[in-house]
PDB file of N, H, CA, C and O in Angstrom:
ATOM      1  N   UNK A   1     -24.009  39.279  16.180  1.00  0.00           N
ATOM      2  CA  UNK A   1     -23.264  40.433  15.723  1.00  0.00           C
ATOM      3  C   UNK A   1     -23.398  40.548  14.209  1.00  0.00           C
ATOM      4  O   UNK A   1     -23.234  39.520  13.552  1.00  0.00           O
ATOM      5  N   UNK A   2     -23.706  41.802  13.528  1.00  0.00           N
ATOM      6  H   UNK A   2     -23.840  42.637  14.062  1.00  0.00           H
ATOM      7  CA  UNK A   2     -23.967  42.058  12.351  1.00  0.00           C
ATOM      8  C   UNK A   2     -22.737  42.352  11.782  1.00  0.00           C
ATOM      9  O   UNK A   2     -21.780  42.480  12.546  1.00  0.00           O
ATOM     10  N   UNK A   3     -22.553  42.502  10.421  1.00  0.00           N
ATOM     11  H   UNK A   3     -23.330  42.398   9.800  1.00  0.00           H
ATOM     12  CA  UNK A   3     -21.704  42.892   9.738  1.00  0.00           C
ATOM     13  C   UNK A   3     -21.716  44.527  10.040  1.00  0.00           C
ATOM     14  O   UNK A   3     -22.690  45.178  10.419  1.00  0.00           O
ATOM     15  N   UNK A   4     -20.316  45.039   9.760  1.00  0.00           N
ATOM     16  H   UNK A   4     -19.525  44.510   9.452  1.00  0.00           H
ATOM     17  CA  UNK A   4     -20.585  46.941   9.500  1.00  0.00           C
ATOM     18  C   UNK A   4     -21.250  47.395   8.902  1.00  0.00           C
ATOM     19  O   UNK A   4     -22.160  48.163   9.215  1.00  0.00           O
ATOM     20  N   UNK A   5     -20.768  46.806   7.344  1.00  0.00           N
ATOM     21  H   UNK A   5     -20.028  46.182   7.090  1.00  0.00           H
ATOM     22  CA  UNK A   5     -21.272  47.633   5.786  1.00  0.00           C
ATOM     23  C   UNK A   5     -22.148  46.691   5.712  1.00  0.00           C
ATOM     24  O   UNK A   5     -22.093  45.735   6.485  1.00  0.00           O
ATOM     25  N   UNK A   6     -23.181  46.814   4.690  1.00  0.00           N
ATOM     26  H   UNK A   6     -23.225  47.591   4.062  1.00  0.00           H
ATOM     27  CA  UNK A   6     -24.191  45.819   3.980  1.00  0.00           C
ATOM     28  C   UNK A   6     -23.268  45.873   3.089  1.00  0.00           C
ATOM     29  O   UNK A   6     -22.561  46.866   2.918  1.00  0.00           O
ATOM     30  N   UNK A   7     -23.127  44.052   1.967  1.00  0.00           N
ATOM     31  H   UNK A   7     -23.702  43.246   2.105  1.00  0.00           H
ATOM     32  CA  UNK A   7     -22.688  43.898   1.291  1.00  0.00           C
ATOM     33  C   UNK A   7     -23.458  44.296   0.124  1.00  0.00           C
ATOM     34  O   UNK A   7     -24.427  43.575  -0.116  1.00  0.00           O
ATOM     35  N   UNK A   8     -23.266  45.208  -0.601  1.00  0.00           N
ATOM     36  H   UNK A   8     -22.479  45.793  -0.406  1.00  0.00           H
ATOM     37  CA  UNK A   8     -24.175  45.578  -2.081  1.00  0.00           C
ATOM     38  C   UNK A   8     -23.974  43.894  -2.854  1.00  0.00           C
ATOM     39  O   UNK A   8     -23.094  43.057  -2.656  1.00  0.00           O
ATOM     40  N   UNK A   9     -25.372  43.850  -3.922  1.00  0.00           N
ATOM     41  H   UNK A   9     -26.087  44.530  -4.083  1.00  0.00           H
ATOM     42  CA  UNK A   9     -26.269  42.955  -5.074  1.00  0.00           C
ATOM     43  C   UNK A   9     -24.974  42.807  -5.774  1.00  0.00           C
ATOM     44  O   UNK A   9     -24.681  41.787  -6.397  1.00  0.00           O
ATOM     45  N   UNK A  10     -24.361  43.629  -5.685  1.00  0.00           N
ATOM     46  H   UNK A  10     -24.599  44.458  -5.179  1.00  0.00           H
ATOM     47  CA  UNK A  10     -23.769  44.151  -7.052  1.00  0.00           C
ATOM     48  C   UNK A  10     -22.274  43.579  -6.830  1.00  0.00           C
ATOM     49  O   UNK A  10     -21.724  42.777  -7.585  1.00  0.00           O
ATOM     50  N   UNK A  11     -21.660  44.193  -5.534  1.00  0.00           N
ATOM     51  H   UNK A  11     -22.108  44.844  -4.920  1.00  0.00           H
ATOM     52  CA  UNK A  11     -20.834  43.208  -4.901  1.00  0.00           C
ATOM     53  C   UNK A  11     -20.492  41.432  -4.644  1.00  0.00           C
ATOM     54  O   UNK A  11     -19.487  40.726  -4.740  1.00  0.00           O
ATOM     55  N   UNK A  12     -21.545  41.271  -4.372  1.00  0.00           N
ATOM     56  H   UNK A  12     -22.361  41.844  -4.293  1.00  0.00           H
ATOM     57  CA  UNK A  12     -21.266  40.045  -3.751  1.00  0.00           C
ATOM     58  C   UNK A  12     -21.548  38.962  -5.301  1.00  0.00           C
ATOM     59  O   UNK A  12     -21.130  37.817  -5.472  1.00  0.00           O
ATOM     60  N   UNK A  13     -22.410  39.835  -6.283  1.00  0.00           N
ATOM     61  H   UNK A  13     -22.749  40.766  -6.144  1.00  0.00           H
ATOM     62  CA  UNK A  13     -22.525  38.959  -7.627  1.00  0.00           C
ATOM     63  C   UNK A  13     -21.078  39.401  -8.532  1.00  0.00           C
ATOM     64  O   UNK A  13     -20.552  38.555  -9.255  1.00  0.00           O
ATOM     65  N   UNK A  14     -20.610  40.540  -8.436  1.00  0.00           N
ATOM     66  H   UNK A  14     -21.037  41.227  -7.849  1.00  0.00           H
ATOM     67  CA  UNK A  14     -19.230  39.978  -8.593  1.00  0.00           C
ATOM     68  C   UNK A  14     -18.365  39.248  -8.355  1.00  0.00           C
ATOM     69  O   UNK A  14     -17.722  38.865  -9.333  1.00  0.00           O
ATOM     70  N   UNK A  15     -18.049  38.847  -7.297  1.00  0.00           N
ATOM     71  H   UNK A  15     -18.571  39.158  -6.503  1.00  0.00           H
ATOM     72  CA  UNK A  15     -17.208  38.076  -6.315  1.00  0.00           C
ATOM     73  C   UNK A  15     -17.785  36.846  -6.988  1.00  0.00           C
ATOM     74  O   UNK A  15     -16.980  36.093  -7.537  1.00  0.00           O
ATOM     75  N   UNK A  16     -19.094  36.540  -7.016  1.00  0.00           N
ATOM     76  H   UNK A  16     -19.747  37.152  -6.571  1.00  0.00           H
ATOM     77  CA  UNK A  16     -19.275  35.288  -6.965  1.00  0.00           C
ATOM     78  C   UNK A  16     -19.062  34.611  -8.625  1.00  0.00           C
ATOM     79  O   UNK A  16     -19.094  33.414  -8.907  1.00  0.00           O
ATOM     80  N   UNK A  17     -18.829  35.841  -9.640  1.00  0.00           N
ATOM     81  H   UNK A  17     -18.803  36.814  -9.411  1.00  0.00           H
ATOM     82  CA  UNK A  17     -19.528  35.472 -10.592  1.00  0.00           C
ATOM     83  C   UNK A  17     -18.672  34.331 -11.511  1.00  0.00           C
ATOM     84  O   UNK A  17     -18.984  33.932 -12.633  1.00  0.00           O
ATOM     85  N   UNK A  18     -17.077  33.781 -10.408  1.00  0.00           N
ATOM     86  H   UNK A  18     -16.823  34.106  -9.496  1.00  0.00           H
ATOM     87  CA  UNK A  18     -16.655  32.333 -11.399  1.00  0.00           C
ATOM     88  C   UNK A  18     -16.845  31.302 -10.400  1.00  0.00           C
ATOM     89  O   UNK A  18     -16.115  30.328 -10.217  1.00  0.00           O
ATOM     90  N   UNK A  19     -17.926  31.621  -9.756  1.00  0.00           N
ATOM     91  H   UNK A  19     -18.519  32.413  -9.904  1.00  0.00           H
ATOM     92  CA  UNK A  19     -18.809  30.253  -9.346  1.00  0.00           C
ATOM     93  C   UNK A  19     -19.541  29.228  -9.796  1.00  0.00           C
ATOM     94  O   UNK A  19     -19.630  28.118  -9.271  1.00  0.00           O
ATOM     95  N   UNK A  20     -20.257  29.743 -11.127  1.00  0.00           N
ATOM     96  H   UNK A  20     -20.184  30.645 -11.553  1.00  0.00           H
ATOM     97  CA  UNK A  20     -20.859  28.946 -12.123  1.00  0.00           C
ATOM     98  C   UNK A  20     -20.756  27.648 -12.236  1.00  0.00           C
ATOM     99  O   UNK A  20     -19.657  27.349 -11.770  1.00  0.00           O
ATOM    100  N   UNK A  21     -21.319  26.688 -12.611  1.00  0.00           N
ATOM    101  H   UNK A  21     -22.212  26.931 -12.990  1.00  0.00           H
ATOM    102  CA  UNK A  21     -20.814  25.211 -12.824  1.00  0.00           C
ATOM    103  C   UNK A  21     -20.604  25.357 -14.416  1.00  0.00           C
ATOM    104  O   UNK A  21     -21.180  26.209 -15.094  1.00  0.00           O
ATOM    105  N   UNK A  22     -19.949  24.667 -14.775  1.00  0.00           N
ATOM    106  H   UNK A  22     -19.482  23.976 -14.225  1.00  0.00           H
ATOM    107  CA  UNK A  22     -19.336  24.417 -15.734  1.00  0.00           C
ATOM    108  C   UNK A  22     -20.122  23.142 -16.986  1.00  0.00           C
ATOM    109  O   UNK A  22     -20.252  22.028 -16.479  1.00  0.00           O
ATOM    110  N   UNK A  23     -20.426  23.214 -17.915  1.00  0.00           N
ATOM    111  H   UNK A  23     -20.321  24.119 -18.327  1.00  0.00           H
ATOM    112  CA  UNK A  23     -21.408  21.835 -18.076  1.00  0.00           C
ATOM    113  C   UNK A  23     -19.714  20.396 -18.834  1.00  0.00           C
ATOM    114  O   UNK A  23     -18.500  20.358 -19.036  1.00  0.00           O
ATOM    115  N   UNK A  24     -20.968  19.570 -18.922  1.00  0.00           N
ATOM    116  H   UNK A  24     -21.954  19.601 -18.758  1.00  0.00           H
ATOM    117  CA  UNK A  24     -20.136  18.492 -18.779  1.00  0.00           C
ATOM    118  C   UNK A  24     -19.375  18.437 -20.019  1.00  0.00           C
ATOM    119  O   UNK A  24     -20.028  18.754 -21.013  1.00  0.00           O
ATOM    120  N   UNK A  25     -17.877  18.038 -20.256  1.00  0.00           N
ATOM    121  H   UNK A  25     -17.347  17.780 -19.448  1.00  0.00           H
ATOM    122  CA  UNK A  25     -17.353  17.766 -21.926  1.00  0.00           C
ATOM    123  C   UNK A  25     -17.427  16.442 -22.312  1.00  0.00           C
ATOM    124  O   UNK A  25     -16.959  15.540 -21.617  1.00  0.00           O
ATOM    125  N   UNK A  26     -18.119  16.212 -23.630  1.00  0.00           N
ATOM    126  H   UNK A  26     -18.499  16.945 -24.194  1.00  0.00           H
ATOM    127  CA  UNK A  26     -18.180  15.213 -24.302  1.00  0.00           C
ATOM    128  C   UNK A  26     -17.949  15.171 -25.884  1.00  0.00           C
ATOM    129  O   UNK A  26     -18.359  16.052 -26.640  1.00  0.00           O
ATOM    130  N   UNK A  27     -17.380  14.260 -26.209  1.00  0.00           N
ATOM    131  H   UNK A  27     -17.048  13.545 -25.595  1.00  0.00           H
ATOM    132  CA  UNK A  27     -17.333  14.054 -27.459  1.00  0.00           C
ATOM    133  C   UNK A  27     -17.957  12.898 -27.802  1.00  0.00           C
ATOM    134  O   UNK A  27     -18.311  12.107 -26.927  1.00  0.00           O
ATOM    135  N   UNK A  28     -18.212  12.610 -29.414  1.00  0.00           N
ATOM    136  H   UNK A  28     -17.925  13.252 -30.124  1.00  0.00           H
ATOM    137  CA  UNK A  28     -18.838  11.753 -30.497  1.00  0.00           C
ATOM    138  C   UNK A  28     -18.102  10.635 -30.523  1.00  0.00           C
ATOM    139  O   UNK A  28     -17.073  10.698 -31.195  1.00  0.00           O
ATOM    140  N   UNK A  29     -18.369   9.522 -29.918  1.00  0.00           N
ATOM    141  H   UNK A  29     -19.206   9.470 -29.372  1.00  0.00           H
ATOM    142  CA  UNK A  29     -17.800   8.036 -30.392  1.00  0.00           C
ATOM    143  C   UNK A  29     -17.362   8.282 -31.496  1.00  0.00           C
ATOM    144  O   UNK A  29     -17.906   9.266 -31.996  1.00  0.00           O
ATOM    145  N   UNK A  30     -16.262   7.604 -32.384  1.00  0.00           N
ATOM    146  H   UNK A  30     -15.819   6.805 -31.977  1.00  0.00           H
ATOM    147  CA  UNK A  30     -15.930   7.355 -33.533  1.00  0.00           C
ATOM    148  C   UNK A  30     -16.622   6.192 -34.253  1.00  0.00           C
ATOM    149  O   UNK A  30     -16.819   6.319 -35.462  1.00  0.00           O
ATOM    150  N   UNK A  31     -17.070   4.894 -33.531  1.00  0.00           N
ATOM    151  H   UNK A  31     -16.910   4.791 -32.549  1.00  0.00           H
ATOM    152  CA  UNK A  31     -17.602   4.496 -34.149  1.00  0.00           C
ATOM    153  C   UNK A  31     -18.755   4.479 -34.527  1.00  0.00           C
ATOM    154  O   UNK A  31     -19.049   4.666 -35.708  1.00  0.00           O
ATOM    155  N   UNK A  32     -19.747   4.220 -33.463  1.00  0.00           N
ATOM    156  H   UNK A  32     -19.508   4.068 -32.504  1.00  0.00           H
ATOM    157  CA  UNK A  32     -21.145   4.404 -33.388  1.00  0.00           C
ATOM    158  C   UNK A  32     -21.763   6.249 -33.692  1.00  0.00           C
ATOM    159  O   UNK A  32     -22.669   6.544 -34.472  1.00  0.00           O
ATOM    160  N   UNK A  33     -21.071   7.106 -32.947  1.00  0.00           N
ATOM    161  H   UNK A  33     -20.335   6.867 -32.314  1.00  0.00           H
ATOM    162  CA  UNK A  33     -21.960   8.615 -33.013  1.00  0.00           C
ATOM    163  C   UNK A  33     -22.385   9.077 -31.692  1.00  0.00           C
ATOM    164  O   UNK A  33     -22.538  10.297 -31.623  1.00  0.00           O
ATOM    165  N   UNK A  34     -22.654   8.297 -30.444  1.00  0.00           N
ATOM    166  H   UNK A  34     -22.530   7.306 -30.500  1.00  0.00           H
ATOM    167  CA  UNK A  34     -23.039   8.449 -29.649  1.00  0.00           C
ATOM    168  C   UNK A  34     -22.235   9.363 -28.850  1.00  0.00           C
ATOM    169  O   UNK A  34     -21.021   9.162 -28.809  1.00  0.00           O
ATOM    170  N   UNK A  35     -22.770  10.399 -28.170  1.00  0.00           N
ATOM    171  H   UNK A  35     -23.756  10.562 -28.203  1.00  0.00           H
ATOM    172  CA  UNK A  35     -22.249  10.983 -26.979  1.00  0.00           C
ATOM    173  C   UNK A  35     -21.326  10.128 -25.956  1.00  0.00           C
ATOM    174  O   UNK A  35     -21.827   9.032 -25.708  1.00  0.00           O
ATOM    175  N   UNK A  36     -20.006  10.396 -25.259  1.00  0.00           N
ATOM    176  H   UNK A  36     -19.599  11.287 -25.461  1.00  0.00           H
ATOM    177  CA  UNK A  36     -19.433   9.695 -24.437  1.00  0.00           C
ATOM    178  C   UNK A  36     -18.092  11.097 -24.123  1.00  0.00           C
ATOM    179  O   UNK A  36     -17.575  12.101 -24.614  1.00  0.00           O
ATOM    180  N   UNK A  37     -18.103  10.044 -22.750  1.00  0.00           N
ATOM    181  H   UNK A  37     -18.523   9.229 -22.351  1.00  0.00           H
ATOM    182  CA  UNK A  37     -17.114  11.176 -22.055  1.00  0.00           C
ATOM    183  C   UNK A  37     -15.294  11.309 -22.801  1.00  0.00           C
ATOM    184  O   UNK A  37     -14.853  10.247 -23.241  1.00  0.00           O
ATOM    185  N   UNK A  38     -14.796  11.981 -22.855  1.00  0.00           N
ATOM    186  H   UNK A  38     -15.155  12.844 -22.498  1.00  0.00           H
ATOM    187  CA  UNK A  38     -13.348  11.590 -23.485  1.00  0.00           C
ATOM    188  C   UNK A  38     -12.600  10.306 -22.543  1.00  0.00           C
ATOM    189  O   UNK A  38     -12.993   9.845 -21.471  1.00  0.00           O
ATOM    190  N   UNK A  39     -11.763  10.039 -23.103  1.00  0.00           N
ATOM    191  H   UNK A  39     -11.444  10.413 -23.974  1.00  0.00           H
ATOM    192  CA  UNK A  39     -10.433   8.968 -22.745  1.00  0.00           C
ATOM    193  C   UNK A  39     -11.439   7.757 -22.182  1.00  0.00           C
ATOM    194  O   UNK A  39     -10.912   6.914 -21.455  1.00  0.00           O
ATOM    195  N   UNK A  40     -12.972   7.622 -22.506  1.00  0.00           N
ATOM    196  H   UNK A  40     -13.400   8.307 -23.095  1.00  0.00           H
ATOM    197  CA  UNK A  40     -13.209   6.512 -21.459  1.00  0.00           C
ATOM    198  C   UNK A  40     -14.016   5.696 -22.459  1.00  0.00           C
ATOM    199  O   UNK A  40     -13.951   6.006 -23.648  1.00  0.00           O
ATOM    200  N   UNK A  41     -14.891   4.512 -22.000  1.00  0.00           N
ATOM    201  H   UNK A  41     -14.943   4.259 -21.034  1.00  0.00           H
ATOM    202  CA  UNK A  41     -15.552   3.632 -22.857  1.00  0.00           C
ATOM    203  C   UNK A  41     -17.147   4.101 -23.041  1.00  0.00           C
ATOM    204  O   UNK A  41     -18.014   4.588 -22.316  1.00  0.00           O
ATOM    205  N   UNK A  42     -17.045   3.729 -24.244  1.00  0.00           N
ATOM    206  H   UNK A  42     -16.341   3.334 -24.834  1.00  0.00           H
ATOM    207  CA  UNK A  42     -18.365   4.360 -24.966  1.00  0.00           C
ATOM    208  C   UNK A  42     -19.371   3.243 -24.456  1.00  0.00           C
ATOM    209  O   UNK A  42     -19.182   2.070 -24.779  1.00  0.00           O
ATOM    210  N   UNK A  43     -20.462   3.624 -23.642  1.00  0.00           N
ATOM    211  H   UNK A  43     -20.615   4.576 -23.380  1.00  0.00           H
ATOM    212  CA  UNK A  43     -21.510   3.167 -23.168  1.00  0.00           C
ATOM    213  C   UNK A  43     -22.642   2.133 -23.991  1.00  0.00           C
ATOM    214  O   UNK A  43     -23.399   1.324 -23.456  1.00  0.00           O
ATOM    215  N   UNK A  44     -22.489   2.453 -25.560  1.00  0.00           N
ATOM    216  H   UNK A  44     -21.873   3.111 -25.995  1.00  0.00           H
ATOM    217  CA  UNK A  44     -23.419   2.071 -26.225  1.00  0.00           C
ATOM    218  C   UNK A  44     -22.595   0.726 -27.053  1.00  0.00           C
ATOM    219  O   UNK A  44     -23.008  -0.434 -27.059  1.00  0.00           O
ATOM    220  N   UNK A  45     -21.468   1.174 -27.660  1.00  0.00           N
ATOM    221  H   UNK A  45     -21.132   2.116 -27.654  1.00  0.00           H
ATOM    222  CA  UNK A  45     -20.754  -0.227 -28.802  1.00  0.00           C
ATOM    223  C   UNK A  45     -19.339  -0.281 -27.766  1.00  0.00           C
ATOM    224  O   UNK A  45     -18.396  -0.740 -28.410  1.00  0.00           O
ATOM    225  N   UNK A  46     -18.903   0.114 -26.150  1.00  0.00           N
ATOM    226  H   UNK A  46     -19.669   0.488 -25.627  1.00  0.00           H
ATOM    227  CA  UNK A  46     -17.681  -0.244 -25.967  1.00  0.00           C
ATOM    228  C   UNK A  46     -16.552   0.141 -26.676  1.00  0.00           C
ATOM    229  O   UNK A  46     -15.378  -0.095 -26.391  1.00  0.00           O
ATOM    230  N   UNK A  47     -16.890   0.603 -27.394  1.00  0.00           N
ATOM    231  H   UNK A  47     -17.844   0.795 -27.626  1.00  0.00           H
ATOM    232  CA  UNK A  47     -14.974   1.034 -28.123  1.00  0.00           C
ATOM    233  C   UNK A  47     -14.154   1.981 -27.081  1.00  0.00           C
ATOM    234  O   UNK A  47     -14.716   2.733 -26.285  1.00  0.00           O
ATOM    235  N   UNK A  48     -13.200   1.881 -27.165  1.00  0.00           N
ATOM    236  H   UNK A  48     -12.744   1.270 -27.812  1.00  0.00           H
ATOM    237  CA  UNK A  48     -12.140   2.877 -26.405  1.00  0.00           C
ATOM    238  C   UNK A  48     -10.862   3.428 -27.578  1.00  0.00           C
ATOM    239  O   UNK A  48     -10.426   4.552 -27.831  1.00  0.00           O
ATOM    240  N   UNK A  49     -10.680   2.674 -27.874  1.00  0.00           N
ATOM    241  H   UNK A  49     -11.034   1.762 -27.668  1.00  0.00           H
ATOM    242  CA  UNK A  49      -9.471   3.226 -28.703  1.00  0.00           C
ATOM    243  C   UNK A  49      -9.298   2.071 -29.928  1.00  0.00           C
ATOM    244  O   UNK A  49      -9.934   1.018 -29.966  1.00  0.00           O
ATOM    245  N   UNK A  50      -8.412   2.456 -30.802  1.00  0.00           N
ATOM    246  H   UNK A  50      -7.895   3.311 -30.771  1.00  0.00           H
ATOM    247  CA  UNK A  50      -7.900   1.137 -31.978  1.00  0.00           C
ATOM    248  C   UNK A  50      -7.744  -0.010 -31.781  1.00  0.00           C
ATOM    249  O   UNK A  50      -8.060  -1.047 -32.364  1.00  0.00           O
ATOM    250  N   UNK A  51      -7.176   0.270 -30.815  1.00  0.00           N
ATOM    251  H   UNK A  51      -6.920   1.112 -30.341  1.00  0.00           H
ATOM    252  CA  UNK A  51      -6.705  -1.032 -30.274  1.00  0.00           C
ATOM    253  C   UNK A  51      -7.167  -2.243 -29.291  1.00  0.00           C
ATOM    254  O   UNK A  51      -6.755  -3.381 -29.068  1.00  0.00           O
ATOM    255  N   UNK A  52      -8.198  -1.452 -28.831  1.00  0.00           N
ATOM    256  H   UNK A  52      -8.532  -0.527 -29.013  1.00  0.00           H
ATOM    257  CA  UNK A  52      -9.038  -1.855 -27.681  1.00  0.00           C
ATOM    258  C   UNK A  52     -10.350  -1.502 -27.574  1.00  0.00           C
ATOM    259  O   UNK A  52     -10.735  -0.342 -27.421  1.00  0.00           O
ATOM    260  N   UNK A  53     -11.455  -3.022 -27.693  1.00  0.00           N
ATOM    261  H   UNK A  53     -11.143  -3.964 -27.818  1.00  0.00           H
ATOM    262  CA  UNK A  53     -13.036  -2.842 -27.621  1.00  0.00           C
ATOM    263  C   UNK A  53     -13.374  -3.832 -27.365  1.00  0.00           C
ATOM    264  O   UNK A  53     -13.222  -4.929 -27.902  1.00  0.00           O
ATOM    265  N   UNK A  54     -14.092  -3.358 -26.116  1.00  0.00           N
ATOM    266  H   UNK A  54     -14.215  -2.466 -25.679  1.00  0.00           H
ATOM    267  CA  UNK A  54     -14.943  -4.521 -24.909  1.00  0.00           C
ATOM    268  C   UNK A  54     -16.172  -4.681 -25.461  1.00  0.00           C
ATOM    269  O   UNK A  54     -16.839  -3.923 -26.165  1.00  0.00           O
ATOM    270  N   UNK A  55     -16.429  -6.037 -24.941  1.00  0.00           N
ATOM    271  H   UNK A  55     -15.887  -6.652 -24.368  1.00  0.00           H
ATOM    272  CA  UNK A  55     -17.638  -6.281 -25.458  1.00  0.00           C
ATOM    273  C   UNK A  55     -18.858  -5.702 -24.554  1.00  0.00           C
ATOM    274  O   UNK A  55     -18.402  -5.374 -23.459  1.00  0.00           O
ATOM    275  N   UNK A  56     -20.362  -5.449 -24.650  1.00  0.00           N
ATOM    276  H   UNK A  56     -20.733  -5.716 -25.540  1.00  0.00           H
ATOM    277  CA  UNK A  56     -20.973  -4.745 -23.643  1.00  0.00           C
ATOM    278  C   UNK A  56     -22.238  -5.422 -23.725  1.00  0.00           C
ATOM    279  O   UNK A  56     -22.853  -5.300 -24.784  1.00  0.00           O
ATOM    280  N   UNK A  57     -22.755  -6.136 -22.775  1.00  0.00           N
ATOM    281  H   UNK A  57     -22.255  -6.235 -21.915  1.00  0.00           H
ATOM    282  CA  UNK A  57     -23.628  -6.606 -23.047  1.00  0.00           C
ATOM    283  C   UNK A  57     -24.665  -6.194 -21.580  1.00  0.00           C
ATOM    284  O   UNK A  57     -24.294  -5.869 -20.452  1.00  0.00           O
ATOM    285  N   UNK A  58     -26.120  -6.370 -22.155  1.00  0.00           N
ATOM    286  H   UNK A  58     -26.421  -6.635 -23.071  1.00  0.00           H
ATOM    287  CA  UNK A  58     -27.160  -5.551 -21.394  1.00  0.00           C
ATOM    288  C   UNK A  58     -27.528  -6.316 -20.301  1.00  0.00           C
ATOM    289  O   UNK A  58     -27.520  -7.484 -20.688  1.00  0.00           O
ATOM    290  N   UNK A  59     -27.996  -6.235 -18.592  1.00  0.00           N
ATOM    291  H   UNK A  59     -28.003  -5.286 -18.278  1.00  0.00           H
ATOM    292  CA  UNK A  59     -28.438  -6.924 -17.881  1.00  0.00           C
ATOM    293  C   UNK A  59     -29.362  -7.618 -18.403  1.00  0.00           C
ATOM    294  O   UNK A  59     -29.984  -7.079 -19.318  1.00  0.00           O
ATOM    295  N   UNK A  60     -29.822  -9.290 -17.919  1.00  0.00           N
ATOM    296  H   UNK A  60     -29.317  -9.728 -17.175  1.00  0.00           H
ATOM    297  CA  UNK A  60     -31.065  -9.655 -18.657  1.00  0.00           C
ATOM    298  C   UNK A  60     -31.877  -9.623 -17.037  1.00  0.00           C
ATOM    299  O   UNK A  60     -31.402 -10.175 -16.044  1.00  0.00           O
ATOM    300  N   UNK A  61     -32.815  -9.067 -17.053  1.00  0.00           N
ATOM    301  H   UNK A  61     -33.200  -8.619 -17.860  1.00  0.00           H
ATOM    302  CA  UNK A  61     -33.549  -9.271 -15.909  1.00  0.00           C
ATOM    303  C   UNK A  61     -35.266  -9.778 -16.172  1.00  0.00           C
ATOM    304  O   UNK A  61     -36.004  -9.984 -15.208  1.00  0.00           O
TER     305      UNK A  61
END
């Protein structure tokens, strides 16, 4: 069974148009510079906050 109306280009890209993905938010480590996600640990020197920085050390394989 078909639809009644054809949905118009024009229609259905309205409807759709806050479908978009969204890109990712990141901010600048404070210490190092590096890209990292907010509230979490920086991938490259570990810092998280003032008060708190893990150490990070690389697989040895």
């Amino acid at each position: 069974m078909l639809p009644f109306c054809k949905t118009s280009k024009s229609r259905k890209g309205t409807r759709r148009a806050h479908h978009a993905l969204k890109g990712v938010a990141s901010v600048a480590c404070p210490k190092c510079g590096q890209s990292k996600l907010p509230h979490r640990l920086c991938a490259n020197c570990g810092y998280v906050n003032k008060k708190l920085s893990l150490i990070v050390s690389e697989d040895q394989e």
